[in-house]
PDB file of N, CA, C and O in Angstrom:
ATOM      1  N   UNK A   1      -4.675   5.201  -8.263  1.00  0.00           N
ATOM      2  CA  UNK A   1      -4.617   3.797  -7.901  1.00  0.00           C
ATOM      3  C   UNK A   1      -5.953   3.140  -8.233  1.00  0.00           C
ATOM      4  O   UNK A   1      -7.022   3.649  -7.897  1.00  0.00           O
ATOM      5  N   UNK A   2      -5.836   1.764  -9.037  1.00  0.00           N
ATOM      6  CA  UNK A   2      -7.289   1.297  -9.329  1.00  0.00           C
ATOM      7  C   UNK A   2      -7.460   0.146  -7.572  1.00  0.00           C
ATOM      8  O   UNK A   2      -6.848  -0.160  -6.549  1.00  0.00           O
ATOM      9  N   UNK A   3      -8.627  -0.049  -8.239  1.00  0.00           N
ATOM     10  CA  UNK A   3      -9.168  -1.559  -7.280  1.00  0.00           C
ATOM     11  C   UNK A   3      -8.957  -2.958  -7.267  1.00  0.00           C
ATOM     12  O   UNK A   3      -9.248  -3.867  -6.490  1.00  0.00           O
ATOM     13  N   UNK A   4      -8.232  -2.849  -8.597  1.00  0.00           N
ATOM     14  CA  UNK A   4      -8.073  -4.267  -8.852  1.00  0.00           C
ATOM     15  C   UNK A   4      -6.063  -3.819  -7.972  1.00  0.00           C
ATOM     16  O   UNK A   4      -5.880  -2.648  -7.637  1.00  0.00           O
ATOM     17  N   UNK A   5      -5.305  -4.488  -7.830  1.00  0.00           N
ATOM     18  CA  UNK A   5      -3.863  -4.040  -7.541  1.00  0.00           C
ATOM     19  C   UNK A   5      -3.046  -4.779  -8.632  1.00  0.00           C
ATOM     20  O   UNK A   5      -3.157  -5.989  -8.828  1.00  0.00           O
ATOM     21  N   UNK A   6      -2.185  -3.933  -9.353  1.00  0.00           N
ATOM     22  CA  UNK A   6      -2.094  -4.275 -10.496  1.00  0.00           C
ATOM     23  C   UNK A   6      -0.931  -5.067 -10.333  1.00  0.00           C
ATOM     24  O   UNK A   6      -0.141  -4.645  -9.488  1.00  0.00           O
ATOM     25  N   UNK A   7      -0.497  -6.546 -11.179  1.00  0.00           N
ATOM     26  CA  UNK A   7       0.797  -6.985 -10.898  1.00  0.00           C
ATOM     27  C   UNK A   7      -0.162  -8.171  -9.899  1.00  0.00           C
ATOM     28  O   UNK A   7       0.090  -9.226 -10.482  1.00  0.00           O
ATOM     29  N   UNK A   8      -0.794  -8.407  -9.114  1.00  0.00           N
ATOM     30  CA  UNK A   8      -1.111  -8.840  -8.438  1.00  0.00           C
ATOM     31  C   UNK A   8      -2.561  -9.601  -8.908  1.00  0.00           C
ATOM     32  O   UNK A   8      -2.766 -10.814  -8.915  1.00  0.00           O
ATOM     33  N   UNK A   9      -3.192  -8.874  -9.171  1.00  0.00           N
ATOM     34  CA  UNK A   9      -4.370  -9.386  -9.896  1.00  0.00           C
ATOM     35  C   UNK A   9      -5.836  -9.935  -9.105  1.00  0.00           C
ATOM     36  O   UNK A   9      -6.719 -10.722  -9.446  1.00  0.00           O
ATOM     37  N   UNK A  10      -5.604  -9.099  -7.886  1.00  0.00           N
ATOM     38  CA  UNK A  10      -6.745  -9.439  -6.488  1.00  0.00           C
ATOM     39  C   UNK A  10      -7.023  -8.228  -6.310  1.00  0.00           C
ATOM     40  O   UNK A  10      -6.273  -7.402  -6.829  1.00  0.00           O
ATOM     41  N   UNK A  11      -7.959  -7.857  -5.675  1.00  0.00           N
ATOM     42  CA  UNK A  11      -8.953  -6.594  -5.358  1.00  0.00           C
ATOM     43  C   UNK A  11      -8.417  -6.268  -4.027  1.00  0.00           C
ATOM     44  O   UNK A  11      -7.911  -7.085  -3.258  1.00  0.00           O
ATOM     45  N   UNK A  12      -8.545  -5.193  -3.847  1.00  0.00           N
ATOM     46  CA  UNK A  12      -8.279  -4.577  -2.384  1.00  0.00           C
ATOM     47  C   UNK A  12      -9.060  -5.076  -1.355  1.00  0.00           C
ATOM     48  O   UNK A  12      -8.759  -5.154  -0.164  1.00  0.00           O
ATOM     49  N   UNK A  13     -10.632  -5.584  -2.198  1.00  0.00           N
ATOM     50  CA  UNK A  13     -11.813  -6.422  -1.141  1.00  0.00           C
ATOM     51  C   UNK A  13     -11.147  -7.765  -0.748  1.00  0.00           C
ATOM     52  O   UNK A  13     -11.300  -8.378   0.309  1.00  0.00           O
ATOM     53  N   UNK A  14     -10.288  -8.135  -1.936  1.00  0.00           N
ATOM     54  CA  UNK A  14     -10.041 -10.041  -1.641  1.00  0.00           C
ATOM     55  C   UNK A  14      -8.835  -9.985  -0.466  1.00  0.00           C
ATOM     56  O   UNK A  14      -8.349 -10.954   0.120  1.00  0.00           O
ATOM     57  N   UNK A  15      -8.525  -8.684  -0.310  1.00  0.00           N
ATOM     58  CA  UNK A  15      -6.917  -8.834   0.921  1.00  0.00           C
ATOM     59  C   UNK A  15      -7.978  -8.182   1.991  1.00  0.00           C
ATOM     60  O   UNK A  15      -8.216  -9.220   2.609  1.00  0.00           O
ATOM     61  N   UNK A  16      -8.651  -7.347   2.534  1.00  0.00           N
ATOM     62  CA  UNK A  16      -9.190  -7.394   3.192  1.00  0.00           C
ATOM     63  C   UNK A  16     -10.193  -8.411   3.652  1.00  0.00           C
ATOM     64  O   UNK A  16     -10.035  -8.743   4.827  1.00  0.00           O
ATOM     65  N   UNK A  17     -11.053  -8.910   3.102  1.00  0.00           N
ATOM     66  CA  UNK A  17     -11.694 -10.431   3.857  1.00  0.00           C
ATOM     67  C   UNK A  17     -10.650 -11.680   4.042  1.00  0.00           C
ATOM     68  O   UNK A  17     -11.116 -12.814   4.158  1.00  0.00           O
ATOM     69  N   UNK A  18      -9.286 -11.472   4.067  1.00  0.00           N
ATOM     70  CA  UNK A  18      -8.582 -12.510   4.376  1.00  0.00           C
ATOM     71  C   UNK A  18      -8.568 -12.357   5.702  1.00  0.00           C
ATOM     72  O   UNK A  18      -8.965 -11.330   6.253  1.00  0.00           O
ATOM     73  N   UNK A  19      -8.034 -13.534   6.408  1.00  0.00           N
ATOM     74  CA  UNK A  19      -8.472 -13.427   8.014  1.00  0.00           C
ATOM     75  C   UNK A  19      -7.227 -12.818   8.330  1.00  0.00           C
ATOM     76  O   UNK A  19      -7.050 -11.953   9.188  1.00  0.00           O
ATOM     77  N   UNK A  20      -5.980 -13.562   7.230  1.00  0.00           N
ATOM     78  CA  UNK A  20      -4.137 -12.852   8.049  1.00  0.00           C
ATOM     79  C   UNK A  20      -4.496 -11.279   7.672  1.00  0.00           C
ATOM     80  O   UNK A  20      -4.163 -10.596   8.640  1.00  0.00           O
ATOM     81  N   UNK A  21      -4.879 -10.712   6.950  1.00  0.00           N
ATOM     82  CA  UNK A  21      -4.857  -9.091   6.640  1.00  0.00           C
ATOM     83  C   UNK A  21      -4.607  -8.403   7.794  1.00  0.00           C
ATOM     84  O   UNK A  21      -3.438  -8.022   7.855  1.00  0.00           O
ATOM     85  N   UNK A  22      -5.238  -8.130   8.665  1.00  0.00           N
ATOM     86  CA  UNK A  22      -4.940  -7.579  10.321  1.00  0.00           C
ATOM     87  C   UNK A  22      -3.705  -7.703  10.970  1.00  0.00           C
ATOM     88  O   UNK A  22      -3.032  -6.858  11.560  1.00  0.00           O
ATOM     89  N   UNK A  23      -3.464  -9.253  10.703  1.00  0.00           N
ATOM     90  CA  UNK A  23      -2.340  -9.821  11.444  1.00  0.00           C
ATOM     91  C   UNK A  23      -1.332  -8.787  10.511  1.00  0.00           C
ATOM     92  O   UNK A  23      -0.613  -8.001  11.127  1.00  0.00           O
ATOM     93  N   UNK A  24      -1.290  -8.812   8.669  1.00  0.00           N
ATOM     94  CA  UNK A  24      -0.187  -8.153   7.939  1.00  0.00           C
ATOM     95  C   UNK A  24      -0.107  -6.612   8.868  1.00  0.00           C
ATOM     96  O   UNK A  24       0.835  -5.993   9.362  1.00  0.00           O
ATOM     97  N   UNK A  25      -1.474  -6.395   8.815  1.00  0.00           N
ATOM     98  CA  UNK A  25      -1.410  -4.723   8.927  1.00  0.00           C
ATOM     99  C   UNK A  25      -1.192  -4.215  10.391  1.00  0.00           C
ATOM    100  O   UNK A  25      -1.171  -3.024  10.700  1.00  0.00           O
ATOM    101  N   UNK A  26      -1.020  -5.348  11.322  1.00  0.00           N
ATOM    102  CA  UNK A  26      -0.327  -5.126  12.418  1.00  0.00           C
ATOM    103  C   UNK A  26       1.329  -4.809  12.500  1.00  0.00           C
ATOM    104  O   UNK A  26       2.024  -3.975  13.081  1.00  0.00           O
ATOM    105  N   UNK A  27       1.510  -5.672  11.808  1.00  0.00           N
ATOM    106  CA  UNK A  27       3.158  -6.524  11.722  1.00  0.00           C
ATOM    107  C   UNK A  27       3.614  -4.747  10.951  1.00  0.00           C
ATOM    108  O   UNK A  27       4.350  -3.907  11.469  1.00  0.00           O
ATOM    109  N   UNK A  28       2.930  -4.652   9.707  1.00  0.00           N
ATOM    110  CA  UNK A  28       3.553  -3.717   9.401  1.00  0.00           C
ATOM    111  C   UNK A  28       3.224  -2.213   9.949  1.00  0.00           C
ATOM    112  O   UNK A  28       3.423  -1.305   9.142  1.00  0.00           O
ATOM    113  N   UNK A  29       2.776  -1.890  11.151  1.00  0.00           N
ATOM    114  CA  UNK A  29       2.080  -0.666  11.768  1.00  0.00           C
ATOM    115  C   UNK A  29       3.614  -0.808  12.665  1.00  0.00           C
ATOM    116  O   UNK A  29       4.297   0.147  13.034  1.00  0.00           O
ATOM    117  N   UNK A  30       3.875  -2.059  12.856  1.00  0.00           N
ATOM    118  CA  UNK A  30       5.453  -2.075  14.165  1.00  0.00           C
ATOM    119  C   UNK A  30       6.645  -1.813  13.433  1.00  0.00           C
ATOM    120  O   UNK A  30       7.751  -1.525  13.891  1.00  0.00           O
ATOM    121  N   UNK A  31       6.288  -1.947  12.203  1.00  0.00           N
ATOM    122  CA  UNK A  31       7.400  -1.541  11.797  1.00  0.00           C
ATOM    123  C   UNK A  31       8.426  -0.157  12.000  1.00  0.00           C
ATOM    124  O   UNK A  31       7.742   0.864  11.940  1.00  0.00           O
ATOM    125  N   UNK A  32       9.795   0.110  12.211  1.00  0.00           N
ATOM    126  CA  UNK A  32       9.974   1.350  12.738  1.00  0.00           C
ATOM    127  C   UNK A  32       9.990   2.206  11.536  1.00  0.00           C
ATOM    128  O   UNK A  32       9.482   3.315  11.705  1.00  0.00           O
ATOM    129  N   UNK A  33      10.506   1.919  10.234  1.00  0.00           N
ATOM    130  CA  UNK A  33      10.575   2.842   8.839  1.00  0.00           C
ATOM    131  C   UNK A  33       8.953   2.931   8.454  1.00  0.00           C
ATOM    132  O   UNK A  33       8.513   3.795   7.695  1.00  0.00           O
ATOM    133  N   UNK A  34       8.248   2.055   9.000  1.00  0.00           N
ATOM    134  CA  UNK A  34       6.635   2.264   7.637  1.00  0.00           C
ATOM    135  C   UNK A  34       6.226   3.869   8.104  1.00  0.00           C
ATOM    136  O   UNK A  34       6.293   4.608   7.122  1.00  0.00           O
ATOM    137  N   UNK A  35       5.904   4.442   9.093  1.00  0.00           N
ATOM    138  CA  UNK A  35       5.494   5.936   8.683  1.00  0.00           C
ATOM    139  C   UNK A  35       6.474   6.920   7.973  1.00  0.00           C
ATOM    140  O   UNK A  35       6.032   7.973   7.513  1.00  0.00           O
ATOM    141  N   UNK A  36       7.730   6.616   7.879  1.00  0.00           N
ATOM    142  CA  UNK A  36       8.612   7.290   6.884  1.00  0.00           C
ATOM    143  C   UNK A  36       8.296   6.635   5.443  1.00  0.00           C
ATOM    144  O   UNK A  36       8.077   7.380   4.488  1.00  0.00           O
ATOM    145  N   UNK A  37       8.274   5.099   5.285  1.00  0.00           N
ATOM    146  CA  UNK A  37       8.457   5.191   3.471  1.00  0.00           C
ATOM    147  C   UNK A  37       6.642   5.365   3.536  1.00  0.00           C
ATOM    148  O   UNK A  37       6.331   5.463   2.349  1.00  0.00           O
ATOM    149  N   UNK A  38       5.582   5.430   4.230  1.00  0.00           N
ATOM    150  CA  UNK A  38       4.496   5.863   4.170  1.00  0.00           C
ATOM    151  C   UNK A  38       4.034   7.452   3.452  1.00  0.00           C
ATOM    152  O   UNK A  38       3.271   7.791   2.547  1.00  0.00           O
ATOM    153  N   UNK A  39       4.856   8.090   4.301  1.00  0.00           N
ATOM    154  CA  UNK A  39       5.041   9.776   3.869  1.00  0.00           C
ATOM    155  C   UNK A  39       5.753   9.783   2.395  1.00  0.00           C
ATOM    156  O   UNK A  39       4.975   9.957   1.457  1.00  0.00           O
ATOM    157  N   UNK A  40       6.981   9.634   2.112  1.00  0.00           N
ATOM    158  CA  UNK A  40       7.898   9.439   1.285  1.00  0.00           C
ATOM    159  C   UNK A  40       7.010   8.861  -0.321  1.00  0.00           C
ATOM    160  O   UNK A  40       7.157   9.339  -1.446  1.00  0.00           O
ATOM    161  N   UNK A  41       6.210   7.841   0.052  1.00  0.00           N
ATOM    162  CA  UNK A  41       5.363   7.078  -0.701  1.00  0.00           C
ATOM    163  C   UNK A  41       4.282   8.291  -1.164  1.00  0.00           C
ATOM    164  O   UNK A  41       4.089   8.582  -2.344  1.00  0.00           O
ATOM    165  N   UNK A  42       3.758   8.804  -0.274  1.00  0.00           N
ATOM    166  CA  UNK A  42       2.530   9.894  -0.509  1.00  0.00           C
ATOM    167  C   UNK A  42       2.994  11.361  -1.592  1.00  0.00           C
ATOM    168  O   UNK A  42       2.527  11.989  -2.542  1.00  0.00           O
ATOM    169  N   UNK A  43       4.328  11.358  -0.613  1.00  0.00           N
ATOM    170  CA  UNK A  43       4.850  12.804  -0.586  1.00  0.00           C
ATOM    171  C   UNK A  43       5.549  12.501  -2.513  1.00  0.00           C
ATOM    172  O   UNK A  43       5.177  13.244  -3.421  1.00  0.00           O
ATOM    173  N   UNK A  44       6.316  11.588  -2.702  1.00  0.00           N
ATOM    174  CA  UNK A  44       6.975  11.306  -3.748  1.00  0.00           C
ATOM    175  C   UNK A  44       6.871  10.604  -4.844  1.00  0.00           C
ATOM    176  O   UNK A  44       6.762  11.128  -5.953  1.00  0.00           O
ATOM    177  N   UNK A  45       6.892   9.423  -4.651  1.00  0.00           N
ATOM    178  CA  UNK A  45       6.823   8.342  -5.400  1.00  0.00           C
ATOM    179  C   UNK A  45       5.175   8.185  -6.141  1.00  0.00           C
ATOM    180  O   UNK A  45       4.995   7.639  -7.229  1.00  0.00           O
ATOM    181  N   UNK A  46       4.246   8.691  -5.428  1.00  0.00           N
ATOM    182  CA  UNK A  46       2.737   8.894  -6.053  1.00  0.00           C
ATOM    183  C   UNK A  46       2.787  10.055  -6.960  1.00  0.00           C
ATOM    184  O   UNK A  46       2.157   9.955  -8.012  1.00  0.00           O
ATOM    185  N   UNK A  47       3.413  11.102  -6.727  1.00  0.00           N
ATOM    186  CA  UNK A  47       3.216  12.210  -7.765  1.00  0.00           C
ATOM    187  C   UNK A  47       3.662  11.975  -8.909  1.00  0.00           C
ATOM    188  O   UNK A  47       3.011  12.286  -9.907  1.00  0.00           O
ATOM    189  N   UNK A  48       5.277  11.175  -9.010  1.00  0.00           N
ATOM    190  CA  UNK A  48       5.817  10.667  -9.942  1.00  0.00           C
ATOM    191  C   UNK A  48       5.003   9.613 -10.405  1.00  0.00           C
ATOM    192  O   UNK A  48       4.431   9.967 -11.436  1.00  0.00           O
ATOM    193  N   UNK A  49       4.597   7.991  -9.929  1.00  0.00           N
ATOM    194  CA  UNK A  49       4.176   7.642 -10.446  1.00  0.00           C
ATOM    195  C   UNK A  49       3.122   7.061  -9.799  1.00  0.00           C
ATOM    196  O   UNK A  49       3.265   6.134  -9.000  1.00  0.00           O
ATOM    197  N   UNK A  50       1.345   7.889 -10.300  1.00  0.00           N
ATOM    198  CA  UNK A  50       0.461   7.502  -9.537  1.00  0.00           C
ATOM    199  C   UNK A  50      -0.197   5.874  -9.451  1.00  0.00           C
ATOM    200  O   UNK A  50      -0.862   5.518  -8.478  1.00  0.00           O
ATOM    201  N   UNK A  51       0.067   5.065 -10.490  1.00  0.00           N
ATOM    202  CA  UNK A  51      -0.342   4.209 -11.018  1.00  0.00           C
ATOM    203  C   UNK A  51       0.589   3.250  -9.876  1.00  0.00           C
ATOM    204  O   UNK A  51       0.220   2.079  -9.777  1.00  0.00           O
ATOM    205  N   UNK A  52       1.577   3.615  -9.156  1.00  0.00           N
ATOM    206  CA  UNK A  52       2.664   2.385  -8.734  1.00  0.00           C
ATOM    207  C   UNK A  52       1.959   1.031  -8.093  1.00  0.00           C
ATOM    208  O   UNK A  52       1.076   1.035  -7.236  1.00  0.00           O
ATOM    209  N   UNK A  53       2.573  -0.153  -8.727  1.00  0.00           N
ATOM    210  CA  UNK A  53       1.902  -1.113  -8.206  1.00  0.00           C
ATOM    211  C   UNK A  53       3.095  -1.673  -6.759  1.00  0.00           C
ATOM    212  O   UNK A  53       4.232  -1.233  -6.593  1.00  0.00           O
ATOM    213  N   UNK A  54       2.446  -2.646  -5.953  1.00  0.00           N
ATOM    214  CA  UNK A  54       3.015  -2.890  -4.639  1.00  0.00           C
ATOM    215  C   UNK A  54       4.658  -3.403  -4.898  1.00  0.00           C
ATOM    216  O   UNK A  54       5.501  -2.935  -4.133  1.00  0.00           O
ATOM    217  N   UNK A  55       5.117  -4.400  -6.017  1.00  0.00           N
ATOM    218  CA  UNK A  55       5.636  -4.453  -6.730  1.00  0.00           C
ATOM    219  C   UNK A  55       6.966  -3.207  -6.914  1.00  0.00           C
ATOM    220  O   UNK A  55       8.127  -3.336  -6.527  1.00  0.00           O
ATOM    221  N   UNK A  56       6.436  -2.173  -7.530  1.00  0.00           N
ATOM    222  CA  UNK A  56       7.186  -1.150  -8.117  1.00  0.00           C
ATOM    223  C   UNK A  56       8.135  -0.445  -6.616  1.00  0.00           C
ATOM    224  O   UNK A  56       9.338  -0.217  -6.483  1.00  0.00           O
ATOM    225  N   UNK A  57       6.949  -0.258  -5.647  1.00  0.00           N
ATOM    226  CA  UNK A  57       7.226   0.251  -4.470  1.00  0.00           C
ATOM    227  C   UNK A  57       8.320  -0.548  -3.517  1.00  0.00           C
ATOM    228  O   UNK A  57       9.286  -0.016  -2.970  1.00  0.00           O
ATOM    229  N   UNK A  58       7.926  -2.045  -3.435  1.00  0.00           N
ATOM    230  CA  UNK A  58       8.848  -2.733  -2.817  1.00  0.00           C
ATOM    231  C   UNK A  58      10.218  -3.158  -3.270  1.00  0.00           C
ATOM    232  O   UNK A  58      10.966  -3.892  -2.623  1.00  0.00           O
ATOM    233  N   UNK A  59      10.534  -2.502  -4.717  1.00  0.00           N
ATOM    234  CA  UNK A  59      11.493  -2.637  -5.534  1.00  0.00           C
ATOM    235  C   UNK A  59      12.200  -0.888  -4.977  1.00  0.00           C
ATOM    236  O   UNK A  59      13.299  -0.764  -4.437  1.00  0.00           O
ATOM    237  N   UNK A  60      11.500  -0.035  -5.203  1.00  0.00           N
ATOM    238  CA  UNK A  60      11.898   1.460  -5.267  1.00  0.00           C
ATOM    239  C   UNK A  60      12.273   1.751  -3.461  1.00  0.00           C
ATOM    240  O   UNK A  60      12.768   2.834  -3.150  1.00  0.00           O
ATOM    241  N   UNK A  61      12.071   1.016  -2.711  1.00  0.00           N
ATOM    242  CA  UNK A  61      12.041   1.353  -1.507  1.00  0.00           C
ATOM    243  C   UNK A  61      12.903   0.242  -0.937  1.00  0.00           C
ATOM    244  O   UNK A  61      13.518   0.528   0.091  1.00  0.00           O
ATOM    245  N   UNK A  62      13.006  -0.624  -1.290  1.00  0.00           N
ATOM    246  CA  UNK A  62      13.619  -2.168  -0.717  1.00  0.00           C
ATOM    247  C   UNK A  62      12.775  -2.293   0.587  1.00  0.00           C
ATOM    248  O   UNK A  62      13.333  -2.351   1.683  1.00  0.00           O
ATOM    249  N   UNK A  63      11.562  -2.330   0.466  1.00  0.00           N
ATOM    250  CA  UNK A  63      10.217  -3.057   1.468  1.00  0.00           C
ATOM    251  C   UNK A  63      10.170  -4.302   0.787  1.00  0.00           C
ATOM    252  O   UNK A  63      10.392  -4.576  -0.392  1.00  0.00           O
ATOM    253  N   UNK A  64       9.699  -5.296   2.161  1.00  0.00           N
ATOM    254  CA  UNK A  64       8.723  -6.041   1.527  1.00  0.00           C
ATOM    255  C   UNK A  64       7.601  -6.294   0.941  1.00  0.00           C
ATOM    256  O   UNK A  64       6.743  -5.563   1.436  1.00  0.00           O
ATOM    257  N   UNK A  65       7.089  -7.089  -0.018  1.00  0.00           N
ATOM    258  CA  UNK A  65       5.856  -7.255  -1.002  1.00  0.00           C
ATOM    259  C   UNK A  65       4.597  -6.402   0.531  1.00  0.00           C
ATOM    260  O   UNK A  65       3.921  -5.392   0.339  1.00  0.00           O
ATOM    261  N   UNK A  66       4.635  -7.051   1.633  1.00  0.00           N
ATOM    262  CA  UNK A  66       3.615  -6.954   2.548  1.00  0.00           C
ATOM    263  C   UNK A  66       3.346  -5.175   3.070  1.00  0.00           C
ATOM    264  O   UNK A  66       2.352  -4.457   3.185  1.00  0.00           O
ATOM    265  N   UNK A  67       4.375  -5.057   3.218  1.00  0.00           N
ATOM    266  CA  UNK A  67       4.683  -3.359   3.666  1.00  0.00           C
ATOM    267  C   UNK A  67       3.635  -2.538   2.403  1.00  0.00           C
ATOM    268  O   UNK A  67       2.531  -2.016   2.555  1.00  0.00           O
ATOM    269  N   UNK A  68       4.334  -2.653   1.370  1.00  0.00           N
ATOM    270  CA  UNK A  68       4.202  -1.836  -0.061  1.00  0.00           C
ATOM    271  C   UNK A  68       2.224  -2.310   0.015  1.00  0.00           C
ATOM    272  O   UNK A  68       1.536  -1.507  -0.617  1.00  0.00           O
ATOM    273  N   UNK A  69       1.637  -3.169   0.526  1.00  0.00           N
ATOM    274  CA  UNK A  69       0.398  -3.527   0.177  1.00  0.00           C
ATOM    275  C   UNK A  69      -0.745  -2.801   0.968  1.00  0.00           C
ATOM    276  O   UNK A  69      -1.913  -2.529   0.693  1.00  0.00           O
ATOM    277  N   UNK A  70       0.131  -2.578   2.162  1.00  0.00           N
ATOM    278  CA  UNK A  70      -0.699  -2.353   3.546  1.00  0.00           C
ATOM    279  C   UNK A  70      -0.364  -0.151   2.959  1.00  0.00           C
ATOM    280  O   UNK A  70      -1.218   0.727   2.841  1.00  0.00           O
ATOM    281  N   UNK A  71       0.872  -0.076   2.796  1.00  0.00           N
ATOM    282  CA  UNK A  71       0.636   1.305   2.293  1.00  0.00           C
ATOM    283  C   UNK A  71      -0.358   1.573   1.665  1.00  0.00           C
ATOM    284  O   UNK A  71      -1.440   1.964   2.103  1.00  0.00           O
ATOM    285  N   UNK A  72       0.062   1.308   0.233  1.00  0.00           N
ATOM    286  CA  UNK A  72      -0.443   1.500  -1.226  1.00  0.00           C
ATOM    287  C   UNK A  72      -2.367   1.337  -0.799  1.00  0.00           C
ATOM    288  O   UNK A  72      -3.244   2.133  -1.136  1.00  0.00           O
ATOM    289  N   UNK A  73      -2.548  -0.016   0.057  1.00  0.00           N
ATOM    290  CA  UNK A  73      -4.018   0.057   0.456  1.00  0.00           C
ATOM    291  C   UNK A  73      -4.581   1.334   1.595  1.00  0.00           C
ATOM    292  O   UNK A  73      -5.652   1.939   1.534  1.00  0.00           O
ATOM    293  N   UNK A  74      -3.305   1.520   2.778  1.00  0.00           N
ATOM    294  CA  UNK A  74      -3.890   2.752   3.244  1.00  0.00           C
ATOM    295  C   UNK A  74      -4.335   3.979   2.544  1.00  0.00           C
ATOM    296  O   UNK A  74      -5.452   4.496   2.570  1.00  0.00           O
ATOM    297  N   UNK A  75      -2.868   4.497   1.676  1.00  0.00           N
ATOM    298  CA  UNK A  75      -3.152   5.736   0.970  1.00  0.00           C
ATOM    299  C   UNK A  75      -4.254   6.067  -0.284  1.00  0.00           C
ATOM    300  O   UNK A  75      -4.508   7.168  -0.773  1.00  0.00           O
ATOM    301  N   UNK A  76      -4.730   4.952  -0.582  1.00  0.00           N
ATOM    302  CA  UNK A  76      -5.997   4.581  -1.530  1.00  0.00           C
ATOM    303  C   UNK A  76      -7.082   5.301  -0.534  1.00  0.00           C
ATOM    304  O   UNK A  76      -7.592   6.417  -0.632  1.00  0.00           O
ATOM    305  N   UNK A  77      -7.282   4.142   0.594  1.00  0.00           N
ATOM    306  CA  UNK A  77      -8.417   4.563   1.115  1.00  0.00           C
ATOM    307  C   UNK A  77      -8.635   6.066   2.037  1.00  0.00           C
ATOM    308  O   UNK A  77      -9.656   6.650   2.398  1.00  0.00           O
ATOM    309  N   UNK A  78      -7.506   6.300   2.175  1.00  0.00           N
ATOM    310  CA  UNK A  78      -7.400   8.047   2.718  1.00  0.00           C
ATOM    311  C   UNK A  78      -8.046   8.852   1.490  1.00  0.00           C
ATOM    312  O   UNK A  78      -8.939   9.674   1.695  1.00  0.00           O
ATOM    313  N   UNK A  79      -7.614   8.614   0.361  1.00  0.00           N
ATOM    314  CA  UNK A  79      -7.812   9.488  -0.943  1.00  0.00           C
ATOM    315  C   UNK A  79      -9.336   9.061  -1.439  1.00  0.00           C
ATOM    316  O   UNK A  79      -9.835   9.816  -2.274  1.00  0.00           O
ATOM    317  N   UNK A  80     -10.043   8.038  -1.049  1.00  0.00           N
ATOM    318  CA  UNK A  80     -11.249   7.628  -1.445  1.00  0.00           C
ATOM    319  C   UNK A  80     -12.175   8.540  -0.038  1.00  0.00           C
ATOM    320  O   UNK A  80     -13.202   9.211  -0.148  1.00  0.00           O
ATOM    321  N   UNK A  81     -11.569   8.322   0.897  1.00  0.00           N
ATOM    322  CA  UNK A  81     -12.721   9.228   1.758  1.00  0.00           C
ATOM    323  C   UNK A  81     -12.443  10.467   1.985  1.00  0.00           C
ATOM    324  O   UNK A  81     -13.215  11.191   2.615  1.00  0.00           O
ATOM    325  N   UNK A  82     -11.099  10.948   1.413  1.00  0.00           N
ATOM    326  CA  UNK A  82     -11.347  12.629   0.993  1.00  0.00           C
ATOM    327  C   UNK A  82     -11.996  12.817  -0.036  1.00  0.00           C
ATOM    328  O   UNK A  82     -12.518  13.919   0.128  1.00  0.00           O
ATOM    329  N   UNK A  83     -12.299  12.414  -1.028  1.00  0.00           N
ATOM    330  CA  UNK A  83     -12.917  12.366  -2.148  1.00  0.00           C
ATOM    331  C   UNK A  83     -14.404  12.468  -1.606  1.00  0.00           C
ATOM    332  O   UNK A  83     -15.049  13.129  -2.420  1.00  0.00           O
ATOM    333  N   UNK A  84     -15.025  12.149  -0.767  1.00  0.00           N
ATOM    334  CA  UNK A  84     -16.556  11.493  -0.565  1.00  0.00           C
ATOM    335  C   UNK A  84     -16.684  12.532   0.375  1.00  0.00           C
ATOM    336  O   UNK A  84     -17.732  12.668   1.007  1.00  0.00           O
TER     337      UNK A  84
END
């Protein structure tokens, strides 16, 4: 996964200094499916295709654009601080 989010054309920095970001990443933490297509997302759909943009995911999963963003940005930053 790069930094820029592809399809989208904003940085992972420009959705985090938004003030709603929290509010998204609340909304979608209540969700009852996000720790299933979360896993599913990690477990599957990344091995196949690592590059997936939020886009691809909310199409492959029938999520919304918001869900697929708040993932795709969690599982980035899990994989950036195992890395470090």
């Amino acid at each position: 996964m790069q930094n820029v989010v592809e399809g989208i054309g904003m940085s992972w920095e420009g959705y985090e200094s938004n003030p709603l970001w929290p509010v998204l990443v609340e909304t979608v933490h209540a969700m009852i499916m996000y720790p299933h297509h979360k896993a599913y997302t990690r477990d599957v759909i990344l091995h196949d295709q690592p590059d997936a943009t939020p886009q691809d995911l909310a199409t492959k999963l029938g999520i919304p654009i918001g869900e697929a963003l708040v993932i795709l940005y969690e599982l980035q930053k899990q994989e950036s601080e195992a890395k470090s």
